[in-house]
C-alpha positions in Angstrom: -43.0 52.7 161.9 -39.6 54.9 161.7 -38.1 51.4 162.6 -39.8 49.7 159.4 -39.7 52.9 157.1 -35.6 52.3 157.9 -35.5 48.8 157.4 -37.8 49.2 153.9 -35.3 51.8 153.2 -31.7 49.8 154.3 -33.5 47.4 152.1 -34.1 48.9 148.9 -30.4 50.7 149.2 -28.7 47.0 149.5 -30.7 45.8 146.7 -29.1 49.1 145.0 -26.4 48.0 146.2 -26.1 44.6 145.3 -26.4 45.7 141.9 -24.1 48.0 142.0 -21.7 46.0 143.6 -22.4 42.9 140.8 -21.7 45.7 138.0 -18.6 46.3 139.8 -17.4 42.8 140.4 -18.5 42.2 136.6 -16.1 44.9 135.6 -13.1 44.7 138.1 -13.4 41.2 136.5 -12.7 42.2 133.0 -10.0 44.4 134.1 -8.5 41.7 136.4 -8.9 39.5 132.8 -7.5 42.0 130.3 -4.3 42.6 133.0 -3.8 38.9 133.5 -4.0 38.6 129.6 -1.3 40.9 129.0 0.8 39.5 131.5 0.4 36.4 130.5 0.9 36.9 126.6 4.1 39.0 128.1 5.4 36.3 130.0 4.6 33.9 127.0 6.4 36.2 124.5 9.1 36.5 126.6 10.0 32.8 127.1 9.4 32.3 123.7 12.0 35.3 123.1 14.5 33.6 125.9 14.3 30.2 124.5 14.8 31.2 121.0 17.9 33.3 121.8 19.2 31.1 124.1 19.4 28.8 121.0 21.0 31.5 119.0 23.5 31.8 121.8 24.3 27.7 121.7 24.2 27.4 117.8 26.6 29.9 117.8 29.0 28.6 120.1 29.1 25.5 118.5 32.6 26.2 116.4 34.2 28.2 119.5 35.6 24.8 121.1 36.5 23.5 117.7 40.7 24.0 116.6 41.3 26.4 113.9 44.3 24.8 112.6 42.0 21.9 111.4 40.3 21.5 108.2 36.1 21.0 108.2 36.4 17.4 107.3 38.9 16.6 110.4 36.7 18.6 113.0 33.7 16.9 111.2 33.4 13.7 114.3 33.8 16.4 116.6 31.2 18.5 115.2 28.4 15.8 115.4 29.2 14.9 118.4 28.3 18.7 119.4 25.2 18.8 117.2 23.6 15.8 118.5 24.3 16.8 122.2 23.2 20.5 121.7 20.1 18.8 120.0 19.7 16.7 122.9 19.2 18.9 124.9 17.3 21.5 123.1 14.0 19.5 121.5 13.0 22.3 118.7 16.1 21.8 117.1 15.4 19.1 114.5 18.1 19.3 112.2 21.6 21.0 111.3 22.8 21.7 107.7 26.0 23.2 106.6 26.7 24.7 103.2 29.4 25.8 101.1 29.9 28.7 99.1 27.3 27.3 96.5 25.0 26.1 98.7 25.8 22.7 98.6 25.2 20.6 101.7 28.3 19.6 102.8 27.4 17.9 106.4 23.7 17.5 107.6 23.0 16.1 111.1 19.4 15.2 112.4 17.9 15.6 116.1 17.4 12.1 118.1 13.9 13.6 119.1 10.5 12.7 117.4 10.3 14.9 113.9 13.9 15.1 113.5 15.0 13.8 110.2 17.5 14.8 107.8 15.4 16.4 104.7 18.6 17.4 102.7 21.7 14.7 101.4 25.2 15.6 101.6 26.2 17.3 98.3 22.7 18.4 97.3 22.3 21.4 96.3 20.1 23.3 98.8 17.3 24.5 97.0 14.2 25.7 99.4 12.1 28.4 98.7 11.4 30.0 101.7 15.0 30.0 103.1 17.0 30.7 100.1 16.0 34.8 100.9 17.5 34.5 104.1 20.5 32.6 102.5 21.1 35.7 100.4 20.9 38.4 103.4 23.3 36.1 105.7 26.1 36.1 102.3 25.4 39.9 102.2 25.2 40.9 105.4 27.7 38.1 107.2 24.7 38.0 110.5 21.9 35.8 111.2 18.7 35.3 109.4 15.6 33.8 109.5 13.6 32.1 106.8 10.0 32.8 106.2 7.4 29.5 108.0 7.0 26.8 105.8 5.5 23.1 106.2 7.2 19.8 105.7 5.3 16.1 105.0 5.6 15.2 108.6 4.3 16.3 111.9 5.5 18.9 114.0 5.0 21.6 111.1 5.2 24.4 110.4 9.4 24.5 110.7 11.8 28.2 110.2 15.3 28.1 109.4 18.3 30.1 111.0 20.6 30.9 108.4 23.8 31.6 110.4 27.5 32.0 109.0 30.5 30.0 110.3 34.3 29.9 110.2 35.5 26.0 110.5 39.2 25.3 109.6 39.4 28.8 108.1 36.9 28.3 105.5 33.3 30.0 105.6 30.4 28.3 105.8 26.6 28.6 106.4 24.8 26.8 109.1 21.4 26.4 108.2 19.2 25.2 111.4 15.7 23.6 111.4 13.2 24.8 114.2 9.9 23.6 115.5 7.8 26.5 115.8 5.2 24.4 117.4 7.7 22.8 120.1 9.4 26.5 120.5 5.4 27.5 121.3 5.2 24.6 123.4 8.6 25.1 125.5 7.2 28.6 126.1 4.0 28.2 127.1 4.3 25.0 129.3 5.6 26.7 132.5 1.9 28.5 133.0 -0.3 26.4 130.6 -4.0 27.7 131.7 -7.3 26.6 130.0 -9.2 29.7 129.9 -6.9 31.0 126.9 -6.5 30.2 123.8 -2.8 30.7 122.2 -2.2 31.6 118.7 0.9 32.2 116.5 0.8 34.2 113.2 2.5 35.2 110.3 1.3 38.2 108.3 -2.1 38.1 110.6 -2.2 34.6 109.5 -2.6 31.8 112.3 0.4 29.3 112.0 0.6 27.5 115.1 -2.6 26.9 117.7 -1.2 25.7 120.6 -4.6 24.8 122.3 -7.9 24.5 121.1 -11.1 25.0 122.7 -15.1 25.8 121.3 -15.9 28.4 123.5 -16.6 32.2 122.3 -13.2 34.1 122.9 -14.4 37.6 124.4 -10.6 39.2 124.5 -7.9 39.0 122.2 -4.1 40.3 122.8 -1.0 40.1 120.5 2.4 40.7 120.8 5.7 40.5 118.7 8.6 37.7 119.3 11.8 38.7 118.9 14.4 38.0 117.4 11.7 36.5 114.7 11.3 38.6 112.2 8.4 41.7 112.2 5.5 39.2 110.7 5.3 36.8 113.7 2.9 37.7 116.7 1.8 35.5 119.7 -2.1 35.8 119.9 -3.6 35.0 123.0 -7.4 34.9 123.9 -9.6 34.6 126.6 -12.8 33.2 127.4 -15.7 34.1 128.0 -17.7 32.9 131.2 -20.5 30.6 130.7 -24.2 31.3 131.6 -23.6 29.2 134.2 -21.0 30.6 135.6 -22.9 34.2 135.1 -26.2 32.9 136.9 -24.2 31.1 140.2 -22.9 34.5 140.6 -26.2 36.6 140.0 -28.3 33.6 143.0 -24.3 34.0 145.0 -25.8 37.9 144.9 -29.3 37.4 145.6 -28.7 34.9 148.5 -26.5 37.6 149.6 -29.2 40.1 149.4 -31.8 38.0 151.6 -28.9 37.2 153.9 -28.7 40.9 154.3 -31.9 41.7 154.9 -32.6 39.1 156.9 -29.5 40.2 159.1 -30.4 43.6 158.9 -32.4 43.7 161.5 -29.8 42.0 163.6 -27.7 44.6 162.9 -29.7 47.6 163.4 -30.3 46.3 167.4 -26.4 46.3 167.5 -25.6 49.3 165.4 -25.1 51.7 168.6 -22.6 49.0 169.9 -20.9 49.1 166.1 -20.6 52.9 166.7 -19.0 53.1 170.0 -16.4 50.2 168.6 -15.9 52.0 165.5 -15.0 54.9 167.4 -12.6 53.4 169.1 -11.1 51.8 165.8 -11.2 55.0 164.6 -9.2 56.4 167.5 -6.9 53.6 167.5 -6.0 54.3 163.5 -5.7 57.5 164.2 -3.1 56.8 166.8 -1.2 53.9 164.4 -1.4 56.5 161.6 0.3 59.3 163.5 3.1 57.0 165.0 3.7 55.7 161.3 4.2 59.6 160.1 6.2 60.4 162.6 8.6 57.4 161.5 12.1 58.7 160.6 12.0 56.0 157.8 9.2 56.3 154.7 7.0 53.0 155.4 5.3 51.7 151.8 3.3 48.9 152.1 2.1 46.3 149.4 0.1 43.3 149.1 1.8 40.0 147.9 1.9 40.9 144.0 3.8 44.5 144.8 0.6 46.7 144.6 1.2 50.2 146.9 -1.8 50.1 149.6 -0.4 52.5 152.1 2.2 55.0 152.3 3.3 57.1 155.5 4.0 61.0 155.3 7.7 60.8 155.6 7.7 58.4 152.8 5.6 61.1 150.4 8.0 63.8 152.1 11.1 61.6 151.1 9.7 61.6 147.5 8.4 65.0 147.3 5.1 64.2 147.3 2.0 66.6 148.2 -0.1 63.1 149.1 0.0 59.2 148.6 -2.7 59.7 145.9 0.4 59.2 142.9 1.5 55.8 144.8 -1.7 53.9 146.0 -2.4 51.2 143.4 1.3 51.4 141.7 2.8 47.8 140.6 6.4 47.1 140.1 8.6 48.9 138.7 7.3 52.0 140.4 7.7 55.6 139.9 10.1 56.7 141.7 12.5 53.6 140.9 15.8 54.8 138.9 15.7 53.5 135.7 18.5 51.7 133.8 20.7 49.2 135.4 19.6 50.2 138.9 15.9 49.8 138.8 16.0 46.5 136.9 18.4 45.2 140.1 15.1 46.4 142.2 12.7 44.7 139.8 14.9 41.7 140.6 15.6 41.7 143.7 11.2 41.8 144.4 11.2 39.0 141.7 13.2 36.8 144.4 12.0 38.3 147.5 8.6 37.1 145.7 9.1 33.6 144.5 10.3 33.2 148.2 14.1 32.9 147.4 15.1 35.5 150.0 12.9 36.4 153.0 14.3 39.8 153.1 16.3 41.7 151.0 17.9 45.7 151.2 19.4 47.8 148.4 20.9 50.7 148.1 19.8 53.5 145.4 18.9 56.7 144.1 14.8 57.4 144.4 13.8 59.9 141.2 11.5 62.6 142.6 9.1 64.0 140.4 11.4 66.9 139.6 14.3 64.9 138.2 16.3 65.1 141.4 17.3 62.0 143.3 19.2 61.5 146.8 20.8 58.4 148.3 18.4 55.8 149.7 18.6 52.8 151.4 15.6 50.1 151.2 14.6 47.3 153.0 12.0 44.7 152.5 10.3 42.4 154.8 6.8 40.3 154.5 4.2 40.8 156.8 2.9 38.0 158.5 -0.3 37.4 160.7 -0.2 35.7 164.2 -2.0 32.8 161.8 0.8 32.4 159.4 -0.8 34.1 156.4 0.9 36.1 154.3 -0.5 39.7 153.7 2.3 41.3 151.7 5.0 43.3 152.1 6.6 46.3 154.0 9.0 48.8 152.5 11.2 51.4 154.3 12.9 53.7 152.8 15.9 55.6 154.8 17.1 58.8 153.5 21.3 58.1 154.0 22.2 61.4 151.9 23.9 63.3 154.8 25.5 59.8 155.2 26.7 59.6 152.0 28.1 62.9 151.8 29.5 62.4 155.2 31.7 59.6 154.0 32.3 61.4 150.8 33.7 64.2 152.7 35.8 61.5 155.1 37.0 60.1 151.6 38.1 63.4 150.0 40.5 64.3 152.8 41.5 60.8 153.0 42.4 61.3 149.6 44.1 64.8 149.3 46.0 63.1 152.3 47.0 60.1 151.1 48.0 62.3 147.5 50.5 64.6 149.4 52.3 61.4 150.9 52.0 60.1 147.3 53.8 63.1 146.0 56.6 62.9 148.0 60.1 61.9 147.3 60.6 60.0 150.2 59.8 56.7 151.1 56.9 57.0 154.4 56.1 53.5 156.4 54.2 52.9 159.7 54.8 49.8 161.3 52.8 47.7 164.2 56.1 47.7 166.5 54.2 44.7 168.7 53.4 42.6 165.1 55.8 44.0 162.7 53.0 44.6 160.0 52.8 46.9 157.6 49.9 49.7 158.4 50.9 52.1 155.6 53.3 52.6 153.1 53.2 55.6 150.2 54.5 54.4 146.2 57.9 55.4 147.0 58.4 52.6 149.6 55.9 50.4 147.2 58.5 50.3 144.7 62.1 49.9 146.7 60.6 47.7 149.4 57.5 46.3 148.0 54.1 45.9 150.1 56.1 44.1 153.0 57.3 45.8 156.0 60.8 44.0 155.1 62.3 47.2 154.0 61.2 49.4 157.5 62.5 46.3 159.8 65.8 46.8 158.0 66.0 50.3 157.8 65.4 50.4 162.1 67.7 47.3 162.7 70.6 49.5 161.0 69.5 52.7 163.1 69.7 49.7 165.8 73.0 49.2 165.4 74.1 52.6 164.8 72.6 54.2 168.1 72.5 51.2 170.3 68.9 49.4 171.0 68.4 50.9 174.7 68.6 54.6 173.2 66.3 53.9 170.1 63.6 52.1 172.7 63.8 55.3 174.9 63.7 57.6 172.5 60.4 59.1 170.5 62.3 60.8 168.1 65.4 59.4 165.8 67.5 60.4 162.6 70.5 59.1 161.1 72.4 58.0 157.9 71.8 54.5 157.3 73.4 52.5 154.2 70.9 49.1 153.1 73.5 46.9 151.1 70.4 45.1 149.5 69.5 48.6 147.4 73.3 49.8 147.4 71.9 53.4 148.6 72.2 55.8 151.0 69.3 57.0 153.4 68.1 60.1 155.8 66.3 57.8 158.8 63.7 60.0 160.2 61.8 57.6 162.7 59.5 58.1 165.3 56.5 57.1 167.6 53.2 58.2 166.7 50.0 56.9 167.9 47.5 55.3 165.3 44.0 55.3 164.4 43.0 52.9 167.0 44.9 54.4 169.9 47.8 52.4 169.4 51.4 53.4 169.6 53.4 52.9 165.7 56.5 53.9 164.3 56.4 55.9 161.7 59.6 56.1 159.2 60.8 58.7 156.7 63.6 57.6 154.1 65.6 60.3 151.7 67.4 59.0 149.6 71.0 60.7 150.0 72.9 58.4 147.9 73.6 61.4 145.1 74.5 63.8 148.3 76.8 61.0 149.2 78.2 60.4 146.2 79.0 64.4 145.8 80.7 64.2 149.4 83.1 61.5 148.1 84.0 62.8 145.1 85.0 66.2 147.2 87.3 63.6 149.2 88.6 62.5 145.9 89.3 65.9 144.3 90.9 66.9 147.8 92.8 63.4 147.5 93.8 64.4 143.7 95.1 67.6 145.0 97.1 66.4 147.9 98.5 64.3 144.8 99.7 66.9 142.4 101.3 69.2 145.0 103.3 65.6 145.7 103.9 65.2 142.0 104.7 68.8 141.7 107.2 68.7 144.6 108.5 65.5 143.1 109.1 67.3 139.8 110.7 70.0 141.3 113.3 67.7 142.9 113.6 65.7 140.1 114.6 69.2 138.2 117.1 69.9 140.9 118.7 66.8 141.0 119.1 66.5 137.5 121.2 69.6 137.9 123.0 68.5 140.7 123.9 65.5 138.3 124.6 66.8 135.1 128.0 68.2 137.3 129.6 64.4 138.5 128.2 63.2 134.8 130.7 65.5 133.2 133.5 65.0 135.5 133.3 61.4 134.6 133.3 61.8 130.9 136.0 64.0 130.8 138.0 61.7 133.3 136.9 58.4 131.2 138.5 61.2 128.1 141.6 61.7 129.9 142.5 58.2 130.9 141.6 57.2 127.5 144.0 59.9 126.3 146.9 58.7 128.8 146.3 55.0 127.5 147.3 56.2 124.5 150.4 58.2 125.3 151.0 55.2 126.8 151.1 53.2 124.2 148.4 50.9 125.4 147.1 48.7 121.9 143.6 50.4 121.1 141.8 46.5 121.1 142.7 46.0 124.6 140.0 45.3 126.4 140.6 48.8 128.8 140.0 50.9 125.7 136.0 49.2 125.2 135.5 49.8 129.0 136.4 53.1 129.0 134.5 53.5 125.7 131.3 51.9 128.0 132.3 54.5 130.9 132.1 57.1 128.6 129.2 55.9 126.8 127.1 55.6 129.9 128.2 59.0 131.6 126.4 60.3 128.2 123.6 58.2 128.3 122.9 59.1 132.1 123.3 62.9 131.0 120.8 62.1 128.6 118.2 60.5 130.8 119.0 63.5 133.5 118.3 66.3 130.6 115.2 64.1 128.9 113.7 63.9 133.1 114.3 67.6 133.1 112.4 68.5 129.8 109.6 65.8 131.0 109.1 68.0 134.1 108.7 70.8 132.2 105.9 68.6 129.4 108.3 69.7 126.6 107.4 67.1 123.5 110.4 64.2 123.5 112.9 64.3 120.8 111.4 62.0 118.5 113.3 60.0 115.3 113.5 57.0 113.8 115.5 53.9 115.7 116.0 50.7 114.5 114.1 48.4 116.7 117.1 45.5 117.0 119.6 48.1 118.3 117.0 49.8 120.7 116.3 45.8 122.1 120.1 45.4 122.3 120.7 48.3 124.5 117.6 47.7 126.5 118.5 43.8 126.9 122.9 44.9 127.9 121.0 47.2 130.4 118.7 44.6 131.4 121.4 41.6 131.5 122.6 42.9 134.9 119.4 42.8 136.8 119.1 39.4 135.2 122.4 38.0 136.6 121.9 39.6 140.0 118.4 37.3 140.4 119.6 34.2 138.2 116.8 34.9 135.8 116.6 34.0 132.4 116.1 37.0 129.9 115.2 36.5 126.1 113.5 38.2 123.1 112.2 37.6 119.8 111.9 40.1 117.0 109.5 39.4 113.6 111.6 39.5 110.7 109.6 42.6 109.2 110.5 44.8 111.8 112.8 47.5 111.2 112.1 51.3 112.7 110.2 52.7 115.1 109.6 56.8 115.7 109.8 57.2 119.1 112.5 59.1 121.5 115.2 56.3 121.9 116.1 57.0 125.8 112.7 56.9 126.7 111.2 54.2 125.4 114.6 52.7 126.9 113.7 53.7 130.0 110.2 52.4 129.7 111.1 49.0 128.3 113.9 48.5 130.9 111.5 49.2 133.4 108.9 46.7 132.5 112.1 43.8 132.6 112.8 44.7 135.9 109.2 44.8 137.1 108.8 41.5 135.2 111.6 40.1 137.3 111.0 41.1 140.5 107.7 39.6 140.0 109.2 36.6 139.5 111.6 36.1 142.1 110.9 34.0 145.0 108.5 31.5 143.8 109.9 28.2 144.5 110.7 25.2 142.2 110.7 28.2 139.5 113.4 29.9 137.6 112.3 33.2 136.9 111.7 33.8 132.9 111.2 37.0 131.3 110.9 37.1 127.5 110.4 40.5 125.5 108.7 39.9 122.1 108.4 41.8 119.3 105.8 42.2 116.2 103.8 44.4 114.0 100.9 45.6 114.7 97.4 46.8 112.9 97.5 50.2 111.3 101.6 51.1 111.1 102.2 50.4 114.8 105.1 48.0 116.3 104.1 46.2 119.5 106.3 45.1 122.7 105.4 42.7 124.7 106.8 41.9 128.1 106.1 39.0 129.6 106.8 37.2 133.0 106.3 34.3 134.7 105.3 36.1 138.5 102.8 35.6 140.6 100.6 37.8 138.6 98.4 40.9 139.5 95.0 41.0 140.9 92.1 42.4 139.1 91.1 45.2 142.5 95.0 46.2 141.5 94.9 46.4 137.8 92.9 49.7 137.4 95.0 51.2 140.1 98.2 49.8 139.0 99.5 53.3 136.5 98.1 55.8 139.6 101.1 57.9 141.0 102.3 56.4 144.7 100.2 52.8 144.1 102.7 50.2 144.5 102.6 46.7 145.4 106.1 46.4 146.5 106.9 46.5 150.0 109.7 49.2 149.2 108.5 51.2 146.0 107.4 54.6 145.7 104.3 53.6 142.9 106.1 56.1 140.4 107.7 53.3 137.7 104.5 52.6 135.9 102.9 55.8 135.9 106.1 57.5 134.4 105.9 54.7 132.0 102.3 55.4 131.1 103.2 59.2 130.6 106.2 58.5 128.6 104.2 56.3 126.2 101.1 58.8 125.8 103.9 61.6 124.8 104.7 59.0 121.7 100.6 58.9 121.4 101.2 55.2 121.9 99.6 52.8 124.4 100.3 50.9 127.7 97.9 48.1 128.6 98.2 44.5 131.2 96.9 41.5 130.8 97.2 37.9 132.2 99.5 35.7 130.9 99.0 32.6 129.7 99.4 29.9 132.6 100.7 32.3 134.9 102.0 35.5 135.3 101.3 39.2 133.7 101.9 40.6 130.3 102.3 44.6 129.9 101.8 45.2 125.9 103.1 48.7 124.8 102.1 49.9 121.6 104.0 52.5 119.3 103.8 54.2 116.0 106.6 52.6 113.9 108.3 54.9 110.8 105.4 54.0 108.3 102.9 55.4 110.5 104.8 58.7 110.4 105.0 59.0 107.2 101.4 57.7 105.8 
């Protein structure tokens, strides 16, 4: 009896049961309806939005390709061609108008698909209702527009225009674009077409567009907006109700269940003691698989195949900061604890394709959100579970927590960085070199910028400490530093080189380059001062001997005048005739004792920088005496000696025995310089001419061998000569002389051959201007 009272009673609880559990199926059903509803009028919606903007996109772009510089008509074949293959392609696009600025149609092309016709002539004036409001916002606003639905005498209605501004040629225009709603609806839905809904579009709560029809009573009903349309177009869908049928299969499905039970209850009861003690054990065994799990390192989430959370492990609720799994179990995609922005979109994809069975695992890197705002640095992985059968149950998710990682690097990073700063900052350029392979391991953005990112500049640098210290000592020794010069950069360079060992346990050289060039620089000019002194104590001695001897002269000078006097005077006692020719030579002697007296006392007052005696000489006797002087030199080399003189030359303001001494100087330079080249007759030729601004120029010119340019700038430095037997004193007297009459001295090369020296003097106008 006990056994029967339970059976009676097992039975009437699985009748319960069964009734319960129908109520239940009937109601997870709905949901599991409304859920797939949404989703599906989501989906929908959102190819609908995709398609239509991805027609946006190519309308568009349709000008982008087309040159500027050409007008609309030119770019008009061009155009059509784009038109008809973007129409092509894309099947609600039925026609293409373009207007100009009063809305006269001024191209119109038409789709090669069914429905596409062109409604509107070229030159009419565009005139429809419902589009000439969005004409007006796209003029006002310069941006896209749609028109409000409207219905043509041909299938494929209803139709909506994009109203869409363009620049062709440089000249504005509106492109005015005829959609299919119905073939847009189509395009959309076709991808999941399903008979148990009904799709709807409408405008103003008004049904457009039904995209499938059916006479069965619609139980649910779900809209939703499509953008970009404007706000009074919705996407309707419905779904069906099941038939009685349908209803009563399932209600004998439960029944016949029911007797099944019953009938196997009393099966089961016999074996219910063997059920416990496996059940136990199952128990037992979860148990054990449950506490492994937790004790994971790694958070374990696992999913069926759609992405809904069936199980969770403790570290992974720990991870989260989670008191218990409860706020996970039955989550879908995108979950709570996924970032959101940028980063928990690329998870929402990256499922997407692990999903449509793209990828058969996938990993990402991210920050999890816990529930108090914080997040920490996560690494995911996921991987499909599969039975020993084949079949897919759904997915595994582990979750690593790779914060002390993170911060780990970070921390490597930072004093990677404050390193790699303090080389930065340095003045000097810092290299390490792979002796073995000669490649570059580091270089800071000194070396960057003299060398580049080549290990050119460190090879060259230790071949000149190489050559300097021998390639046996540099080999044996750890520890270098020299001066090297690198002709390449024209600078000077502190080597500082030595072995180091690397990262990888490898012996490098590591080099250190100052640049010393300036130091260098500052050492040579203190040899040049030093050499500059050396020369003035020379010039100064010089001077002072030139003073003495000019004393020691001015004694025999005067003996010979007043001999050359007396002679004179005894000639004529004589009676000697004053034209005979003794009279003009002792005139000469007498003449030239004065002149040398005058040279001695004008070297004497130029050693002690007292201004020269300056007055006006007439330039043809000043050439005269200079060319008599000069005459002898000539003779004694068999060279031929001229000069020309403008004819408005008269004065010049200088001191007369100077600038004698200067000219006759450059004519003997001149012909020395000329002497010895053979199949030549030396030629030196002193000419003579006004100059700009009140100044008389003499040029002396020679036929020579001429004067190098390395030579030219040192050519007026005391003690430079280029004769095997001069003291280097000539020209830079000369210079002197001429900067005391604030005139100039400059060579050049002559014509054909040879060296001109061109000194420049005030003449008498100058001083009085």
């Amino acid at each position: 009896m006990f056994g029967v009272i339970m059976t009676w009673i097992m039975l009437i609880c699985v009748i319960i049961g069964m009734i319960f559990i129908g109520r239940v199926i009937q109601s997870e059903d709905q949901k599991s309806q409304l859920s797939q509803l949404h989703q599906t009028t989501e989906l929908w919606a959102e190819s609908f939005s995709i398609r239509l903007n991805s027609d946006l996109d190519r309308l568009g772009q349709l000008h982008n390709a087309l040159p500027q510089n050409l007008s609309f008509r030119d770019n008009l074949s061009r155009l059509e061609q784009q038109t008809r293959e973007l129409m092509q392609q894309r099947a609600e696009i039925l026609e293409i108008n373009y207007l100009d600025g009063n809305n006269r149609v001024v191209a119109s092309f038409a789709s090669p698909h069914p429905f596409g016709d062109i409604t509107l002539r070229t030159g009419e004036r565009y005139q429809r209702p419902s589009t000439m409001g969005a004409i007006l916002r796209s003029r006002r606003t310069g941006s896209s527009s749609f028109s409000e639905p409207y219905s043509l005498p041909i299938e494929g209605s209803p139709f909506i225009d994009l109203v869409s501004p363009s620049i062709v040629g440089g000249e504005r225009y509106l492109q005015i674009s005829r959609l299919s709603i119905w073939s847009l609806l189509r395009q959309a839905t076709q991808s999941r077409r399903d008979a148990s809904f009904r799709i709807s579009l409408l405008y103003n709560s008004e049904p457009i567009v039904a995209a499938s029809t059916d006479s069965r009573r619609q139980t649910i009903t779900y809209k939703m907006h499509l953008s970009p349309l404007p706000a009074g177009f919705e996407l309707q869908v419905s779904s069906y109700a099941q038939g009685l049928l349908t209803q009563n299969t399932l209600f004998w499905v439960i029944s016949a269940l029911g007797i099944f039970l019953v009938v196997a209850l009393l099966g089961l009861i016999r074996f219910n003691w063997r059920q416990n003690s496996t059940e136990t054990a199952l128990r037992a065994e979860s148990a054990l698989r449950k506490t492994i799990a937790d004790s994971q390192l790694s958070g374990l989430q696992v999913t069926d195949r759609n992405g809904r959370i069936v199980y969770t492990n403790r570290t992974f609720t720990d991870l989260l900061g989670l008191s218990a799994n409860e706020h996970l179990i039955g989550q879908l995609p995108p979950y709570s604890y996924w970032p959101k922005g940028d980063a928990g979109f690329r998870l929402m994809e990256l499922f997407d394709t692990i999903k449509r069975g793209q990828m058969t695992t996938t990993s990402y890197e991210f920050h999890p959100l816990r529930p108090d705002g914080s997040t920490f640095s996560a690494f995911i992985h996921i991987s499909p579970m599969i039975t020993v059968e084949g079949t897919h149950l759904g997915w595994l998710w582990t979750l690593t927590d790779i914060s002390e990682i993170r911060q780990a690097q970070e921390r490597v990073t930072a004093a990677h960085e404050r390193f790699t700063r303090v080389l930065e900052s340095m003045q000097d350029a810092i290299s390490v070199v792979d002796p073995q392979s000669n490649v570059l391991l580091f270089s800071n953005t000194v070396y960057d910028s003299l060398f580049g990112e080549t290990s050119q500049g460190h090879l060259q640098a230790h071949m000149e400490l190489i050559n300097q210290m021998g390639e046996k000592k540099v080999k044996e020794a750890s520890d270098m530093s020299s001066d090297i010069y690198l002709e390449d950069l024209d600078r000077w360079f502190d080597l500082h080189e030595r072995t180091i060992t690397w990262t990888d346990r490898t012996a490098v050289r590591l080099q250190i380059l100052s640049d010393i060039t300036e130091r260098r620089k500052n050492e040579n000019l203190l040899v040049e001062q030093q050499a500059r002194s050396e020369l003035n104590s020379r010039l100064v001695t010089m001077g002072e001997m030139a003073s003495s001897l000019a004393h020691e002269l001015n004694q025999p000078l005067t003996a010979i005048s007043n001999y050359a006097f007396i002679v004179s005077s005894l000639m004529k006692k004589a009676g000697v005739p004053e034209e005979h020719e003794m009279f003009y030579s002792i005139s000469r002697i007498e003449a030239q004792a004065q002149r040398a007296a005058a040279i001695i006392q004008r070297i004497r007052s130029f050693t002690k920088r007292s201004e020269p005696k300056m007055e006006s000489i007439p330039v043809m006797n000043l050439i005269k005496e200079v060319m008599e002087l000069a005459s002898i030199q000539a003779r004694r080399h068999n060279a031929k000696l001229q000069y020309y003189v403008a004819p408005d030359i008269t004065n010049v303001w200088c001191d007369e025995i100077m600038i004698e001494q200067v000219l006759l100087n450059l004519i003997k330079n001149g012909i020395e310089a000329s002497v010895g080249i053979e199949g030549q007759k030396p030629e030196v030729t002193l000419t003579v001419y006004s100059g700009i601004d009140h100044h008389i120029i003499f040029e002396v010119a020679d036929n020579g061998v001429g004067i190098d340019d390395e030579h030219k700038a040192q050519l007026f430095d005391p003690f430079f000569t280029t004769k095997s037997t001069g003291m280097g004193m000539g020209l830079n007297i000369c210079r002197t002389i001429v900067e005391l009459h604030h005139g100039r001295l400059t060579i050049s090369d002559n014509i054909g051959r040879g060296t001109i020296f061109t000194l420049t003097l005030p003449s008498e106008n100058k001083q009085t201007v």
